[in-house]
N, C-alpha and C positions, 0 to 999 in steps of 0.2 A: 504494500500500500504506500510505503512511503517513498518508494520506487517513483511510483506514479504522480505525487504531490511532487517530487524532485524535475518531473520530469518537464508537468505542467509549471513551474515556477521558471526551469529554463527556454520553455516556451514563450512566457509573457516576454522575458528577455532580450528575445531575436524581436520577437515581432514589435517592443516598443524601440529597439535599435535598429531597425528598415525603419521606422517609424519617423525616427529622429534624422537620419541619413537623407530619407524624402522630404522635409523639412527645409533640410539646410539647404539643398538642392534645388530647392523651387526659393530662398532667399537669394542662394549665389545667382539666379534664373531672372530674378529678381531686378537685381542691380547692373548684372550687364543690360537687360532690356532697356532700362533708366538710362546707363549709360550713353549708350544707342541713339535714345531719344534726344538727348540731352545734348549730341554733340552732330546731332545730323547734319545740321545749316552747316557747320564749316565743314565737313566732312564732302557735302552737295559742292561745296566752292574749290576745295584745297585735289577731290578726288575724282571726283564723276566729273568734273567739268572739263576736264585733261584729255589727253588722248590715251586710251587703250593701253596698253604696255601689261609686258610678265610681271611685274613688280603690284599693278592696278590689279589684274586679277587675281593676285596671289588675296592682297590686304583682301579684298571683296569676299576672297572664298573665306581665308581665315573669319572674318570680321563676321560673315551671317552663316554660315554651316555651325559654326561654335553657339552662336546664338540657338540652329536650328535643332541641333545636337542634345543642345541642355534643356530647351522642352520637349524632346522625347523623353529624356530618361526621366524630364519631370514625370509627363503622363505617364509612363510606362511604372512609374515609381510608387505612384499612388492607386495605379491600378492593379497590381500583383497581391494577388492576395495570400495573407499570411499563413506559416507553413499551420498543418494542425498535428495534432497531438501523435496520431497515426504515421504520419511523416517520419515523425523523429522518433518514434519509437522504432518503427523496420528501418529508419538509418543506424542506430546507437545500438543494432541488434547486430 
């Protein structure tokens, strides 16, 4: 029995630390989106208004794939649902 109380308490564990992980992930998600926003007008002036170059589409990819990147794993992050009891027990078996 206390097997199983042991086993349920390291469950609550995982599952409020994905918890906390998706969290931070949708703040760090957060502040770059801010960021983004925040600095578009010169970004419109200093980048897009240029001509084309390796160097323009490197920034470009970098600059919105990371953007694009960090709200998947956001959604995917909040969407995964947490392991259960059964899980872990045929794992730690």
């Amino acid at each position: 029995m206390a097997n199983i109380e042991q086993k349920l308490d390291e469950l609550a564990q995982v599952v409020s630390s994905n918890q906390t992980i998706a969290k931070f992930g949708l703040a760090a998600t957060s502040l770059l989106a801010y960021d983004l926003f925040i600095t578009f007008h010169r970004e419109v002036t200093c980048i897009w208004k240029r001509q084309w170059s390796a160097v323009t589409f490197v920034y470009a990819a970098i600059r919105y794939c990371t953007l694009l990147n960090m709200t998947l794993q956001c959604v995917l992050g909040f969407m995964a649902s947490p392991p259960n009891i059964t899980t872990c027990v045929r794992r730690s078996a």
